[in-house]
MIKE-965480 format. One line per 3 residues: number of its first residue (from 1); their letters; for each residue x, y, z of C-alpha. Coordinates in Angstrom, 2 decimals. Example, Ala and Ser with C-alpha at 12.3 -4.5 7.8 and 13.67 -1.06 7.14 Angstrom:
BEGIN
1> as> 12.30/-4.50/7.80  13.67/-1.06/7.14 $
This chain:
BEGIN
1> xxx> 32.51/60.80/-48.19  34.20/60.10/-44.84  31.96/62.62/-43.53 $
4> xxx> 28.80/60.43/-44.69  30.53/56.88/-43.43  30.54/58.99/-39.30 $
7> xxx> 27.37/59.52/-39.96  25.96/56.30/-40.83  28.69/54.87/-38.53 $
10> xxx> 26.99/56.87/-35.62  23.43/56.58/-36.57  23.79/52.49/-36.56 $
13> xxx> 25.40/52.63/-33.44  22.59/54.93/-31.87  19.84/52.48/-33.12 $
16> xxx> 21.46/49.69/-31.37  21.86/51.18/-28.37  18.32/51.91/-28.45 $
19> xxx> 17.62/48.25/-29.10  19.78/47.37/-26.72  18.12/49.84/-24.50 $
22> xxx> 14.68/48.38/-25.08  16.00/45.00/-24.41  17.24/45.80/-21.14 $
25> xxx> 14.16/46.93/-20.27  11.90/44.50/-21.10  9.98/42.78/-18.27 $
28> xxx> 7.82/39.79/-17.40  4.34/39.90/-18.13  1.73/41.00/-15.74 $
31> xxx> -0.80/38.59/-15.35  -4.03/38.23/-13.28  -6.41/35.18/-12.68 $
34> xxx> -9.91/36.36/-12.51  -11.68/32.58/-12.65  -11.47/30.27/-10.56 $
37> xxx> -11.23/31.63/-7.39  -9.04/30.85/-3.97  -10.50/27.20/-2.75 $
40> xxx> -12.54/26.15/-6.15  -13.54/23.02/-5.67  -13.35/20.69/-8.54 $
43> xxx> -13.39/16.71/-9.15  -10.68/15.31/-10.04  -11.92/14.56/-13.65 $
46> xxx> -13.87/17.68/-14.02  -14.00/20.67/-16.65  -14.14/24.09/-15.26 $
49> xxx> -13.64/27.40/-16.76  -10.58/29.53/-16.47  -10.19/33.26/-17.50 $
52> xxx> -6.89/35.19/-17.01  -5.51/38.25/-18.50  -2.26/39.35/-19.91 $
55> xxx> -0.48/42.04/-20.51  3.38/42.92/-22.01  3.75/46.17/-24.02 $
58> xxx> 7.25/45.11/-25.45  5.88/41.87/-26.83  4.76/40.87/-29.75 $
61> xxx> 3.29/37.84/-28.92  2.01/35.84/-25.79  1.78/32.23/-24.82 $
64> xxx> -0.44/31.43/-21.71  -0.01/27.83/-20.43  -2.91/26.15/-17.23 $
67> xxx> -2.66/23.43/-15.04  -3.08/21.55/-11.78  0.42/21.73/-9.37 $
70> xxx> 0.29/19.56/-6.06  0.67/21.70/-2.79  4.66/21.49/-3.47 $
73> xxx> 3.43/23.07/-6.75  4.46/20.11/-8.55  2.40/19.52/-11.69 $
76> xxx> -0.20/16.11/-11.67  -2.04/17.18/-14.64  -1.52/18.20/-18.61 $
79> xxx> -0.60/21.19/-19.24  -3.13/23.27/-21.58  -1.04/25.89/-23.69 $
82> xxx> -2.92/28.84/-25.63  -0.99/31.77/-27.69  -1.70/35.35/-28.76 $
85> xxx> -0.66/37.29/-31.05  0.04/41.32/-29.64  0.77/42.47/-26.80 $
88> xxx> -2.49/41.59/-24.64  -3.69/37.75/-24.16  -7.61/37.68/-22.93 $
91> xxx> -8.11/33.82/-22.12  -11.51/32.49/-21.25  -11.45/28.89/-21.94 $
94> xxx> -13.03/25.40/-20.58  -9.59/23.31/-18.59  -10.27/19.68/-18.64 $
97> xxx> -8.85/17.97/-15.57  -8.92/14.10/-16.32  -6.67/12.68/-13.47 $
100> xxx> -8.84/10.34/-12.09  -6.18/8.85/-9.64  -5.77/12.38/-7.89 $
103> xxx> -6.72/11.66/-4.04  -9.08/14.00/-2.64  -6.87/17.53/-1.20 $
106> xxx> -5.58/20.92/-1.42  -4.52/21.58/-5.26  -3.11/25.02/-7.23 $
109> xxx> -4.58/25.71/-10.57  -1.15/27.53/-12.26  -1.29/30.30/-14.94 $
112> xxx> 1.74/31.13/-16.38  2.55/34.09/-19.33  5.42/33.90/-21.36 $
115> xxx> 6.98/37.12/-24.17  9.31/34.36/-25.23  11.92/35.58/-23.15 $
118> xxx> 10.26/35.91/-19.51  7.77/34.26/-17.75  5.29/35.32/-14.66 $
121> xxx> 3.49/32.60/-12.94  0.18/32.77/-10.44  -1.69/30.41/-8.89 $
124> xxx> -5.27/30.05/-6.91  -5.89/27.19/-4.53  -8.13/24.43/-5.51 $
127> xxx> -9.98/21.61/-3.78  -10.13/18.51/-5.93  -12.23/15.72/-4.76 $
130> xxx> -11.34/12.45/-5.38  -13.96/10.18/-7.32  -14.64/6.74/-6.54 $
133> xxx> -12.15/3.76/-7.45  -12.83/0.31/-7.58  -11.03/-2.60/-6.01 $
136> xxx> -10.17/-5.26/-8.40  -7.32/-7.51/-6.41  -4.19/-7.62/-4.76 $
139> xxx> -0.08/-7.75/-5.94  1.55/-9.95/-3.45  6.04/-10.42/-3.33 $
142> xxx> 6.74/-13.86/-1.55  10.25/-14.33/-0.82  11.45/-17.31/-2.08 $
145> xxx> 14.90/-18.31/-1.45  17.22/-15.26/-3.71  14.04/-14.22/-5.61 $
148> xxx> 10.73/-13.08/-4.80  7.94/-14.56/-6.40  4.75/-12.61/-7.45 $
151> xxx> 1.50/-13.50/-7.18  -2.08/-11.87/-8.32  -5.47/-12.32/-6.68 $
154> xxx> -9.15/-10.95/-6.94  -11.37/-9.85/-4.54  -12.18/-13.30/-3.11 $
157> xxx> -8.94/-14.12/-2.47  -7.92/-16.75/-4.59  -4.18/-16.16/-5.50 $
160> xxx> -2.04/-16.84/-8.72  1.86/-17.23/-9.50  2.51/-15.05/-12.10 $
163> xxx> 6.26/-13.71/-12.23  9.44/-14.76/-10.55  11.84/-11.81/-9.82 $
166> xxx> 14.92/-10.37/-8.06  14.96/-10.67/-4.03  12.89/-7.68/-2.96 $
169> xxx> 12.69/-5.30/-0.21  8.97/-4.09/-0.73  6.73/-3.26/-3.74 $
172> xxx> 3.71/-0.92/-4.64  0.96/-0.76/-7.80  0.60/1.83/-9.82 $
175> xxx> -2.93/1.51/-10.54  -2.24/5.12/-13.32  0.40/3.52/-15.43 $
178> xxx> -0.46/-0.34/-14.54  2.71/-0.68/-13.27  4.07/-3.19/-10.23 $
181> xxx> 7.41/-1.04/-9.02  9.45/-3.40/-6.96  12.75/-2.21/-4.76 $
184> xxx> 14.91/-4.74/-5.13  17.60/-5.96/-2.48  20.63/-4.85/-5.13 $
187> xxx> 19.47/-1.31/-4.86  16.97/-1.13/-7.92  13.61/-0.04/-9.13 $
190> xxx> 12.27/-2.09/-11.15  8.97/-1.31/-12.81  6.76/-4.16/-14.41 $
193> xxx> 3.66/-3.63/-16.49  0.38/-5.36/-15.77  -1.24/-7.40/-16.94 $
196> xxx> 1.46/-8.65/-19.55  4.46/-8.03/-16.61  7.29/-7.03/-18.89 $
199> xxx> 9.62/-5.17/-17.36  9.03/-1.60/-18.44  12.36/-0.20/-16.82 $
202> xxx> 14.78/-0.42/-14.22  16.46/2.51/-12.24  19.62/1.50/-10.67 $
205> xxx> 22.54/3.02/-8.30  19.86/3.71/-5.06  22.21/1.90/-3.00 $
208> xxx> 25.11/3.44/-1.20  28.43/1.29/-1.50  30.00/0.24/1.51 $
211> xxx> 25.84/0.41/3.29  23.38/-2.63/4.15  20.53/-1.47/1.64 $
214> xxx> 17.22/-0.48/2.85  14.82/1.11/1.53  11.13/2.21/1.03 $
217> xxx> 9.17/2.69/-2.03  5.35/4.63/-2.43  3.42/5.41/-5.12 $
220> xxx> 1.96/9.24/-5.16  -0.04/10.29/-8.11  1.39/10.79/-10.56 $
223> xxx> 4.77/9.39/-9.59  6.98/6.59/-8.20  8.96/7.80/-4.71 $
226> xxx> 12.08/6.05/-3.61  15.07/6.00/-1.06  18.39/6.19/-2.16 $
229> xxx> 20.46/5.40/0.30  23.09/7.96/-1.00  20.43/10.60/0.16 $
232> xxx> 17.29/11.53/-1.66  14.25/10.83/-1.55  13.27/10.74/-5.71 $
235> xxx> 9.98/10.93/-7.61  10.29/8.67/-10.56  8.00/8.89/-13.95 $
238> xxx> 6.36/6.18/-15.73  9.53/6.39/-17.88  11.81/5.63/-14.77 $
241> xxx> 13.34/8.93/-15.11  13.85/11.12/-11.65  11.25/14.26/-12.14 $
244> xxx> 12.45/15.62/-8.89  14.58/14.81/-5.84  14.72/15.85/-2.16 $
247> xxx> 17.49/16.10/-0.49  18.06/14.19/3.25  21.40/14.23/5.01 $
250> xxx> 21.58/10.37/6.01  20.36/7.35/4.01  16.66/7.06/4.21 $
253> xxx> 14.90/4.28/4.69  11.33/4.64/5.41  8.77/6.89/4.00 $
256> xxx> 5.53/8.48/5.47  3.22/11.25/3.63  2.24/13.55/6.38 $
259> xxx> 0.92/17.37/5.42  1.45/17.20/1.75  5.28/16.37/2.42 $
262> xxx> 7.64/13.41/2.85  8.72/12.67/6.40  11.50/10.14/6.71 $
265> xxx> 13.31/7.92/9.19  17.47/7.88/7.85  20.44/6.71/9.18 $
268> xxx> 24.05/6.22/8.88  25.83/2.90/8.64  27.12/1.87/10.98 $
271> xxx> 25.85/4.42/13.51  23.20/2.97/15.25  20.83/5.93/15.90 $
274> xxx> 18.51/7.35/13.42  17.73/10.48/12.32  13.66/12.18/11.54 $
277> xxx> 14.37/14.42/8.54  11.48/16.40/6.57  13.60/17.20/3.53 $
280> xxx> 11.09/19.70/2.55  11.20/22.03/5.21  14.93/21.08/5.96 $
283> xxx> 14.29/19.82/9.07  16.19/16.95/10.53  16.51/15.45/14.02 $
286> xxx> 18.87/13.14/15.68  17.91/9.88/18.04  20.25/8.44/20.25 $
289> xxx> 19.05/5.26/19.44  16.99/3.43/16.42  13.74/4.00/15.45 $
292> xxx> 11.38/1.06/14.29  8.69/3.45/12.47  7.18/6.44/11.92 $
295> xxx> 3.32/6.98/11.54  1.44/10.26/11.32  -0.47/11.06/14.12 $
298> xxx> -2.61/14.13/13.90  -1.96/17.43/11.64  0.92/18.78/13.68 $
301> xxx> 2.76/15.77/15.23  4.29/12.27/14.06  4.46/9.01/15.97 $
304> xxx> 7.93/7.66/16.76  7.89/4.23/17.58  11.14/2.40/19.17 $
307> xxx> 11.74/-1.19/20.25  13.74/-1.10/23.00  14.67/-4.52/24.13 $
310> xxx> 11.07/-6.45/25.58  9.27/-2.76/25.05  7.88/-0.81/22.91 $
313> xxx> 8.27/3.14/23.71  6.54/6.23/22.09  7.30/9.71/21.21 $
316> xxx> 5.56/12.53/19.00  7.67/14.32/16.56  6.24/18.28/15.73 $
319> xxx> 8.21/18.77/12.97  7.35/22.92/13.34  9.59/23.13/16.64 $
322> xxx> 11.82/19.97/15.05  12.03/18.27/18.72  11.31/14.53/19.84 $
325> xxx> 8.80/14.11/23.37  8.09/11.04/25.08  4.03/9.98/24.73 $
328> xxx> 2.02/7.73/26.75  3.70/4.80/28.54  5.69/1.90/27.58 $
331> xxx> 4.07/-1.09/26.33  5.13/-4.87/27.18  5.73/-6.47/23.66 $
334> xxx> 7.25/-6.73/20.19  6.12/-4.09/18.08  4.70/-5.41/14.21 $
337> xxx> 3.13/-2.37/12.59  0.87/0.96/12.59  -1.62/2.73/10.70 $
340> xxx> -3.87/5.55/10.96  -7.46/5.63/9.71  -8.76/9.01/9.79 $
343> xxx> -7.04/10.12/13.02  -7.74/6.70/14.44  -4.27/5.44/15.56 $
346> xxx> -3.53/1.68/15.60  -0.68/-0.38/16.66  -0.47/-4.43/17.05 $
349> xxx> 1.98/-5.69/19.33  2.27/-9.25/19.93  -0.84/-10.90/19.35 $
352> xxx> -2.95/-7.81/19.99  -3.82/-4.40/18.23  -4.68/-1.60/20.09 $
355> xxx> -6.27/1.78/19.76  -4.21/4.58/20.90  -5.55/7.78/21.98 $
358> xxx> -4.38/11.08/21.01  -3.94/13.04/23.70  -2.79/11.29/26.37 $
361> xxx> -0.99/8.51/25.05  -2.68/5.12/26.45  -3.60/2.40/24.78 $
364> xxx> -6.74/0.05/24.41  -6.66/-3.39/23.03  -9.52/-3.57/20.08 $
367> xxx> -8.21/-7.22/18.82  -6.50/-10.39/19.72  -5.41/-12.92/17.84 $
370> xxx> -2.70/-12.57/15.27  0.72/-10.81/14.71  0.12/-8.73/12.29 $
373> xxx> 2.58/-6.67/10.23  2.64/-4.19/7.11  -1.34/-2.44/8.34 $
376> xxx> -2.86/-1.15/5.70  -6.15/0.34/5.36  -8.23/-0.46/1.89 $
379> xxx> -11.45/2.59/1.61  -13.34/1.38/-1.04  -14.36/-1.43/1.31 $
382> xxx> -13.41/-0.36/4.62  -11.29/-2.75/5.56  -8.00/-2.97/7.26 $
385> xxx> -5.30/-5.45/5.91  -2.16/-6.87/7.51  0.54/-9.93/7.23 $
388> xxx> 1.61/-12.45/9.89  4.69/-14.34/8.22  3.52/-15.93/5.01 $
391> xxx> -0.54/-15.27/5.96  -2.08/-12.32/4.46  -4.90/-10.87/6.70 $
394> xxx> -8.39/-9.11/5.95  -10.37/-7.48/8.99  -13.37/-5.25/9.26 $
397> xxx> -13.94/-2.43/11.80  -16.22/-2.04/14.16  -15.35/-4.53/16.21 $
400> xxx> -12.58/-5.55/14.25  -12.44/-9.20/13.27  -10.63/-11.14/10.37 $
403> xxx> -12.89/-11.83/7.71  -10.10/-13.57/5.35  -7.15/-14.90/5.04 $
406> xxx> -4.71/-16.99/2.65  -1.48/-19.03/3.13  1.70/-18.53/0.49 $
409> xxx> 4.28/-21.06/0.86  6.92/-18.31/1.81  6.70/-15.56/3.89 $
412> xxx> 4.93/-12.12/2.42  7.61/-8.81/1.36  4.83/-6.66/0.00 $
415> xxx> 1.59/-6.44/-0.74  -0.73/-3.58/-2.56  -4.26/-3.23/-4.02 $
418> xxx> -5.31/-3.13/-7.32  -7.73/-0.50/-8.65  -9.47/0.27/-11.19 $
C-alpha cells in the first residue's frame, strides 16, 4: 500500500513538472503581415483589406486584434479584435478606418497576436490622407475682468455671447468630440461641450505650487495636450482622463508639433532662462536668457525667437545635435507672433509681417498695417488669421491683405475654428 501511495506520489509530481515544463516554455506567437504593405496609402475614412497569419503550437486558442497607431505608435483609431480557435489564426478581413479628423501623414497599421498569456506585435507604415473638412465658425475667449467670456461666430463674422467662464490662459475646439477645452488661469482643463456648453469635465492640479502658471493647450486627433507646470506634457481623452504623459524636466509652457513630436519651451520659476526640451527624444537645452516662442522651421530645425530689449533676435534649434545657433540678423521691433504655412515662415513685428527666408535668415516685409498676434493659418479657405488687442483679424495671401475683421469689447485670449 505505501508502495502504491510513492508511486502515485511520484507519478503526480512528474506530470507537473512536465506542465510546469511546458509552461516555461511557452512563447509569443509568431506573426506575419502579408497585406497591406510598407507605405499603403489609405484615406482617413477608408476600408482596406488586411491579411496576417498566426502561429503558436502551445496554444489553444488565438486572438488577433488591428488598428491605426500614430508615428509614436499611439492608437487614433478602434481597435478591430478577431479570435481563433487552435493553434493557427489565418485572418483576411476588410478594416474600416472611420477617423475622419486624422490630418493627412505617416500612420502604422498594428497587428497584434495574443495565446492569452503573450502577445507579439508588428506593424507596416501607412499613409493616410486627410479628407476635406468644412469651416463652420470660430470659438473666441474675451477676457473680461476675473472671467473670460465666450463667444461663437459663423463664417461671416457676426459674433455671439454664449458662456461666461473662469479667467483663461488660452483655449482650443475639438471639432471630434465637440468640445471647447479651455486652460484656465487656476491651473485647470476645463472641457465644455458644444453646442449645449455644459461642462463635460474638468482636470485639475496642472499648476505647480509656489509657480506663476502658464501654460499651453492643443488639440491632436484624437486627444487633448496640456502643460503641467509640474512637468509633463499630457494627452487627455474626451473623458478628461490622461492617456499618456511625457516627461520634461522644467515647467512647460508652450507647445509646438514639429516631426510627429512635441517640442517645448520650459522653465523654472524664478530662473529667468528657458529651456528647449523634446521630451520624446529626451532632449533638452538650456538658454541663458528667455525665449518668447518657438515655431518650426523646416524638417530638421526650429525657430527660436527672443525679445531682447527694443530687438527681436533669432536662432535655429536642430534638435538631432540638441544645440542653439544664431540665424539671420536682428530685427528693430516688438515681436507679436509666427506661423509657418507650408515652409513659408512668417513673423509680424510691430506693425509689419514679414517673410523670412530659410537659408539665410533675412527678412522681407509682405504687410503693414496691424499688430498682429496669435497667427494662425485656416486651409479650407486659405486664409491666415491673427489678433491685435480685442480685434480679431482675417487676411488672404498673395499679397496679403485683411479681408475682415470684428471688435469684442475686451481684449481676445484665444481663438480656434470650428469644423465640421
Amino acid at each position: 500500500m505505501k508502495t502504491f501511495f510513492y508511486i502515485s506520489f511520484l507519478f503526480i509530481l512528474i506530470i507537473s513538472q512536465i506542465a510546469c515544463k511546458k509552461k516555461d516554455l511557452n512563447e509569443a506567437p509568431s506573426l506575419n503581415i502579408n497585406f497591406p504593405v510598407e507605405n499603403f496609402t489609405v484615406q482617413s475614412v477608408d476600408t482596406f483589406e488586411v491579411k496576417a497569419v498566426a502561429t503558436d503550437d502551445n496554444a489553444d486558442n488565438l486572438r488577433l486584434t488591428i488598428y491605426v497607431a500614430d508615428i509614436n505608435l499611439q492608437a487614433v483609431s478602434s481597435a478591430a479584435v478577431y479570435n481563433f480557435s487552435g493553434n493557427s489564426a489565418n485572418l483576411d478581413v476588410l478594416y474600416e478606418l472611420n477617423e475622419r479628423w486624422l490630418s493627412s501623414g505617416v500612420y502604422y497599421l498594428v497587428v497584434t497576436a495574443s495565446d492569452g498569456e503573450l502577445l507579439t506585435r508588428k506593424f507596416v507604415k501607412l499613409y493616410v490622407s486627410s479628407i476635406s473638412k468644412k469651416l463652420s465658425g470660430y470659438v473666441v475667449g474675451i477676457k473680461s475682468g476675473q472671467n473670460c467670456e465666450v463667444y461663437m461666430g459663423d463664417t461671416n463674422f457676426v459674433f455671439t455671447k454664449k458662456l461666461t467662464i473662469s479667467a483663461s490662459l488660452d483655449g482650443v475646439f475639438d471639432s471630434y468630440n465637440n468640445y471647447i477645452n479651455v486652460l484656465t488661469e487656476d491651473g485647470k482643463l476645463v472641457a465644455y461641450n458644444y453646442p449645449f456648453l455644459n461642462e463635460v469635465y474638468s482636470l485639475q492640479g496642472l499648476k505647480k505650487v509656489g509657480s506663476p502658471f502658464k501654460g499651453d493647450v492643443a488639440w491632436k486627433y484624437p486627444y487633448i495636450y496640456v502643460t503641467n507646470a509640474n512637468g509633463s506634457i499630457m494627452a487627455v481623452d474626451n473623458n478628461g482622463q490622461p492617456r499618456n504623459s511625457f516627461r520634461t524636466l522644467f515647467s512647460p509652457y508652450l507647445l509646438v508639433y514639429w516631426q510627429n513630436k512635441w517640442v517645448c519651451l520650459s522653465d523654472l520659476y524664478p530662473q529667468n532662462y528657458s529651456w528647449i526640451e523634446v521630451p520624446q527624444n529626451s532632449k533638452n537645452y538650456q538658454n541663458n536668457f528667455k525665449m518668447n516662442d518657438l515655431v518650426c522651421l523646416d524638417n530638421e530645425r526650429c525657430l527660436a525667437i527672443q525679445q531682447d530689449g527694443n530687438f527681436v533676435k533669432f536662432y535655429t534649434y536642430k534638435p538631432e545635435i540638441n544645440y542653439l545657433n544664431s540665424f539671420g540678423h536682428t530685427q528693430n521691433g516688438y515681436y507679436n507672433g509666427s506661423l509657418n504655412i507650408n515652409g513659408q515662415v512668417l513673423l509680424s513685428i510691430d506693425d509689419e509681417m514679414y517673410e523670412m527666408n530659410p537659408i539665410y535668415g533675412t527678412l522681407t516685409s509682405v504687410y503693414q498695417g496691424n499688430y498682429l498676434s496669435l497667427l494662425k493659418y485656416e486651409s479650407t479657405h486659405q486664409l491666415i488669421y491673427g489678433v491685435n488687442n480685442n480685434i480679431f483679424v482675417a487676411l488672404k495671401e498673395n499679397p496679403i491683405q485683411m479681408i475682415n475683421s470684428f471688435s469684442f469689447n475686451g481684449n481676445i485670449v484665444f481663438y480656434d475654428f470650428i469644423y465640421e
